[in-house]
Phi, psi and omega in degrees: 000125178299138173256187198291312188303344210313262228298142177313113169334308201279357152267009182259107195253167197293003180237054126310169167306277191311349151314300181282304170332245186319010173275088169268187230260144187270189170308127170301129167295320195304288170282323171301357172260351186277161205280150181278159170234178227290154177262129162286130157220105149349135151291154184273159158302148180231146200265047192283159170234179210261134210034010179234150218280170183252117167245159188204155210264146175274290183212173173189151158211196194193132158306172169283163112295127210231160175278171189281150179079012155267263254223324174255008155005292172261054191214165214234180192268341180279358191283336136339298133323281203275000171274321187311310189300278215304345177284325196296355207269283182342295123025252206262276170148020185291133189280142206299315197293358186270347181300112176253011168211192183188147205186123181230121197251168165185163191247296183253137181270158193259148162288296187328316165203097196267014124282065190298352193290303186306324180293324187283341184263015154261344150298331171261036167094314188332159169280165162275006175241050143267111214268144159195170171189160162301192146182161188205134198225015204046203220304359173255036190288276190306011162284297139329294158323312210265289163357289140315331164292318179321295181312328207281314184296323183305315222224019168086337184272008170249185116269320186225167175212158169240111182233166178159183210227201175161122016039130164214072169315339199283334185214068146314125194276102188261110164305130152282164202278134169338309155330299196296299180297303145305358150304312151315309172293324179282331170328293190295317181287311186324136186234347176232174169304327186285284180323304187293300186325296179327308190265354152258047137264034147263329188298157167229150156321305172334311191265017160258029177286121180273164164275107174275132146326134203221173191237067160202174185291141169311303206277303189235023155091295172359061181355144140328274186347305205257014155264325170296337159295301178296320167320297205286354178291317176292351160279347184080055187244108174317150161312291147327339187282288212282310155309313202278354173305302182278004164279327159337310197265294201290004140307308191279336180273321180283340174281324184281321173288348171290273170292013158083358157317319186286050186301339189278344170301116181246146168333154172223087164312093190266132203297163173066353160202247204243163143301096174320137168240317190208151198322155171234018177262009189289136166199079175303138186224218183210147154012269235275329181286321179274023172270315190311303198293159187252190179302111157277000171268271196275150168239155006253003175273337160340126177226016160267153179192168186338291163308351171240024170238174188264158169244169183275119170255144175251127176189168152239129170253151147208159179254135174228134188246136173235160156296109198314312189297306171320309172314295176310314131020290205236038172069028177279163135262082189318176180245332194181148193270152188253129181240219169290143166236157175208141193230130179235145185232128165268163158309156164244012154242348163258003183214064164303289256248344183273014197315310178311324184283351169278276189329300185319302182287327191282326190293324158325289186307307189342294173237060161060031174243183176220150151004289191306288181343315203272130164247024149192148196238122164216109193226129205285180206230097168270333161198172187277309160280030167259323177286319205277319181290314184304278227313289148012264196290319183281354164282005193255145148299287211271000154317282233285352186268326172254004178224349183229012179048035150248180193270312186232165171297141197317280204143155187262080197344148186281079306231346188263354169245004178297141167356070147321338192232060148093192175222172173301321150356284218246340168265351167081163235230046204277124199275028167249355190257319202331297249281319176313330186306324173339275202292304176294003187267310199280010189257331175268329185279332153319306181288355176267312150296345158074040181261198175266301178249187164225186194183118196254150191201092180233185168225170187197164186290182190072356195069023178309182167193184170179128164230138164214168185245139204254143172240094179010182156227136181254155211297000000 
């Protein structure tokens, strides 16, 4: 079977099959900035099941997200981690000792502390006979954390848990070259004058070349960036497609931060300089400056670029997930029930970028829901042609009959309950944190809107996925 990817970006022209497949109508400049209004929803049936405990979101809060190389520059990631635990503390007011786990994603690790769950909850006061650990799933890491806590409560062995993430783009752990590294080692083994001399007469120039970290697959050498391209070609998704998508989330994102939506964000005090309040990556612009720009992948065919992709961001989320009696217990009122999830593993070189379009029907059939059921969709946003190729695909009959082995097509998310208070796009993307954002963006905006269910969505690098359905709590 021919894959989506086959043809060479700059050979792929707009009357192709897969053009003419995959062409829809693009996003309205009209429409996409109006504010959705609020979901009437019946209540729904609710999706507690028979013997298994009820887990439930208490809170989340976050740090701002600031892009790397501002305002955290100089700080280390528990340091991050330990603003998120302590706003969370604060938060709800949960007394540390009642906590029995504690569970953290990240993606590129500090050496210095690659249990970061751990530094950061003995930096915010926890005891010390509170167990934490990582965990790292690329851009699903706090997915996986909050997820594993599900399970500890689900199966009796926790009450409460504390999960969330952390990213700190700002100080990449930059390698010396294998050479380099070994020679240090053998060095470090010399045991004589003779010995030590020998081997560093082998150093070269050479071997101060450092290794940098890059944001691509292992397996097949491949930038994101430059697989979210070749996506949008084989989906046809214009340039134009693709601005106005991202004009979308930082519109939508400067409005919600405007009225004060973005509640889950707490002050952040960086020692030594001023107190963060709020994300600095929102930058609504127009059309035509974003036009402007040139392809950041592929050059000169390319049509992702700075402004339709998400940035390196620095942040921390936390959560505090309880066994629903336990909450009720101890005079909480939750915000919302943790329901099904389900993790999709794709090809991770023609279909990286697709987990939501895998992920979505199944955690739907799971629990027995359809499309129409969900009032509200927050699905992460690594690029703008990456959300418009999923739209793309889960609206398609023949994606879903030759590549995902169903009979009809996902369905297409209704574009007025989609990521309403912004995206990773415009609030930006710290990739051990996003996922918790997920869920508290879809947990306030249920309560704000008055819907029921929700639907959580990301991809991930390896060709990962993760979906979940987050359920009011009621009022």
């Amino acid at each position: 079977m021919t894959t989506i990817l086959t043809y060479p970006f700059k050979k792929l022209p707009i009357t192709s099959k897969w053009a003419l497949r995959f062409a829809i109508r693009p996003l309205s400049c009209s429409s996409q900035l109006r504010a959705a209004p609020a979901v009437q929803t019946k209540t729904k049936k609710t999706l507690a099941k028979p013997n298994i405990r009820n887990v439930v979101v208490v809170d989340g809060v976050r740090t701002p997200f600031l892009l790397s190389g501002t305002s955290y520059k100089d700080l280390m990631p528990h340091d991050l981690a330990r603003a998120a635990l302590t706003g969370l503390l604060h938060r709800t007011s949960v007394p540390k000792e009642v906590v029995d786990y504690i569970i953290f994603g990240t993606v590129i690790q500090e050496v210095k502390t690659s249990n970061v769950a751990r530094e950061a909850a003995l930096g915010a006061g926890f005891s010390d006979k509170t167990p934490a650990h990582t965990v790292t799933m690329a851009c699903i890491s706090a997915n996986q954390a909050m997820t594993t806590g599900v399970g500890l409560i689900a199966s009796g062995q926790c009450d409460v848990i504390v999960a969330g993430g952390v990213e700190l783009m700002s100080d990449i752990p930059i390698r010396h070259s294998r050479k380099m590294r070994k020679l240090m080692l053998d060095l470090n083994k010399a045991k004589s004058m003779g010995q030590r001399l020998s081997l560093i007469s082998k150093f070269r120039l050479n071997f101060l070349a450092p290794e940098l970290p890059a944001v691509a697959e292992f397996s097949t050498s491949e930038t994101m960036g430059h697989s979210a391209d070749r996506l949008a070609a084989a989906f046809a998704v214009s340039r134009l497609e693709q601005d106005e998508y991202a004009l979308r989330s930082h519109s939508l994102a400067k409005k919600a931060q405007d009225e004060g939506l973005l509640s889950d964000v707490v002050p952040f005090r960086v020692p030594g300089k001023d107190t963060v309040t709020k994300d600095n990556g929102i930058r609504p612009s127009s059309l035509e400056q974003m036009a402007k720009l040139k392809p950041a992948f592929i050059k000169p065919y390319g049509t992702v670029t700075a402004a339709n992709s998400s940035f390196l961001t620095d942040g921390a989320s936390a959560m505090l997930i309880m066994a629903e009696e336990k909450a009720l217990a101890m005079g909480y009122k939750p915000k919302a029930y943790l329901r099904d999830f389900m993790y999709v593993s794709q090809d991770p070189k023609d279909q990286l970028l697709l987990g939501p379009t895998y992920a979505t029907p199944k955690v739907l059939e799971k629990a027995g829901l359809t499309m129409n059921d969900i009032d509200a969709f927050e699905f992460h946003e690594a690029f703008s042609g990456q959300i418009l190729a999923n739209f793309k695909a889960m609206d398609s009959d023949w994606f879903a009959e030759n590549y995902m082995g169903r009979k009809t097509k996902v369905g297409l998310p209704p574009l007025e309950k989609f990521n309403n208070w912004g995206g990773s796009l415009s609030l930006g993307h710290p990739f051990g944190a996003t996922g918790c954002r997920l869920v508290m963006a879809a947990a306030n905006r249920l309560r704000k809107e008055g819907g029921q269910y929700g639907l959580v969505a990301a991809c991930a690098a390896g060709g990962q996925g993760h979906a979940m359905i987050v359920e009011a709590y009621p009022k």
